[in-house]
C-alpha positions, 0 to 999 in steps of 0.5 A, spaced: 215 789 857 216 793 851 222 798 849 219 805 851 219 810 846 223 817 846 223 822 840 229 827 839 228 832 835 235 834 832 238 828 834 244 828 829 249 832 833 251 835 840 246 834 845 241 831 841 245 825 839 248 825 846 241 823 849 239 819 843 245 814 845 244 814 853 236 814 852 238 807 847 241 804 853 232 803 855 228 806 849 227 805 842 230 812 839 225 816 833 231 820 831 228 827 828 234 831 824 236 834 816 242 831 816 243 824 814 250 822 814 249 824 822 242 820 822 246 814 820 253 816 824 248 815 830 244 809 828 251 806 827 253 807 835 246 806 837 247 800 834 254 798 836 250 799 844 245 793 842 239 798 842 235 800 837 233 807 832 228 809 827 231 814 823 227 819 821 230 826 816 226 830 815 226 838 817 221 840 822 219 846 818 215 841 815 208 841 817 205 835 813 211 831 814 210 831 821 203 831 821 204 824 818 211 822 822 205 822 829 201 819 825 205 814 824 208 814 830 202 813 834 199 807 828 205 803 831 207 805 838 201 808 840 205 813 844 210 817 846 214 816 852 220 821 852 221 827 848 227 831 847 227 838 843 234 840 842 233 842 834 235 850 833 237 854 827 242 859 829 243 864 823 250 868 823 250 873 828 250 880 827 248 887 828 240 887 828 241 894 822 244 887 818 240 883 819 239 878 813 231 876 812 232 869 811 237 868 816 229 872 820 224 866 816 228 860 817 230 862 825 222 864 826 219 858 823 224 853 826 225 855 832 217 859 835 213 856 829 215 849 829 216 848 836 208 850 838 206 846 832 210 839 835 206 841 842 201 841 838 201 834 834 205 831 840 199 832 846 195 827 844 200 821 844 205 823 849 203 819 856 201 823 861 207 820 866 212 822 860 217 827 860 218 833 855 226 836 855 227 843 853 234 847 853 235 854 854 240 858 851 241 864 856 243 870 850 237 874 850 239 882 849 246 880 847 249 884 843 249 880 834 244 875 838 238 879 836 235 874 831 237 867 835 237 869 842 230 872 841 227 867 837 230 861 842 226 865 848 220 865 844 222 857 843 223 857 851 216 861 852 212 856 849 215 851 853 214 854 860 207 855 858 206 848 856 209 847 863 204 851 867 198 848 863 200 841 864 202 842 871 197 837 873 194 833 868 201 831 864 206 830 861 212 832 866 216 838 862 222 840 864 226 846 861 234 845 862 240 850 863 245 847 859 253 847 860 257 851 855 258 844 851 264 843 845 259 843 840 259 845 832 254 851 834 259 853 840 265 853 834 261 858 830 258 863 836 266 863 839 272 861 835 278 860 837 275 858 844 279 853 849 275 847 848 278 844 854 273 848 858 267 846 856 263 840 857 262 834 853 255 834 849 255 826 853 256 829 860 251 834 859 246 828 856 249 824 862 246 829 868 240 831 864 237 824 864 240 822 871 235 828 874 230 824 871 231 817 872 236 817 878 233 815 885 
């Protein structure tokens, strides 16, 4: 029987790259990110677990590339199984009287528009019996978090009414609360934090999927 098909959307570091290596144990990973030298990091390890990785840079910002990239996809698989979406810009905080309006752009689009545009291509080719992984990040109204935290609510807006839609006809979308996790995005939001306290991006990739497909 064929491998099943999990595209990662940021899959490059933290969370993303946990679940591409978890999820290689019993898909064939798409992995989706900008950075190239994590992309290859991942396929390494990907690789040394005997599974298997199309790496894909590219930014999803990108509306032609990825309308090409499910193009592709759906001409040599035909479907997906798994989607994960763990890709996020997060701009410096700061107050919002500061704000810096690229920081704005790049957040939005990123974050709101390239989301909504990946449901969109991905619907047709993801199997109704599929799962959709999104990933809140509970720092809405905090203070300096004005870009980031109302542009990753839009971002979890979206997929909760992606969820009600397809409620009965599929795919299962699933929207995680995530542990504090020892991350590159957490080192900027709080240095100088005890990185002992925090969990691992694997652990949390562990728990995440064991909720999917542990009986």
């Amino acid at each position: 029987m064929a491998k099943k098909i999990a595209l990662i959307t940021g899959a490059s570091r933290g969370l993303g790259a946990a679940l591409s290596e978890k999820l290689s144990e019993t898909h064939h990973i798409i992995a989706v990110a900008r950075t190239v030298g994590g992309l290859e990091d991942l396929d390494d390890r990907i690789k040394s677990k005997n599974g298997s990785a199309t790496l894909v840079p590219m930014d999803i910002t990108n509306r032609e590339a990825m309308k090409q990239l499910f193009t592709s996809i759906f001409e040599r698989w035909g479907r997906i199984d798994l989607w994960a979406h763990t890709a996020i810009y997060a701009p410096p905080l700061s107050p919002l009287s500061t704000i810096d309006l690229e920081d704005l752009d790049k957040s939005y689009s990123t974050n709101i528009t390239a989301t909504a545009l990946l449901i969109n291509f991905i619907s047709p080719i993801i199997r109704k019996e599929g799962h959709a992984l999104f990933f809140e990040d509970p720092c809405n109204g905090n203070k300096f978090y004005g870009i980031y935290g109302s542009s990753k609510s839009a971002q979890i807006s979206l997929a909760m009414s992606w969820a009600n839609e397809t409620k009965k006809i599929g795919p299962n979308v699933h929207i995680f609360g995530i542990a504090p996790m020892r991350t590159a995005l957490r080192a900027r939001f709080f240095p100088g934090e005890n990185k002992e306290k925090l969990m691992s991006p694997k652990a949390e990739a562990n728990r995440v999927l064991a909720t999917l497909f542990d009986p």
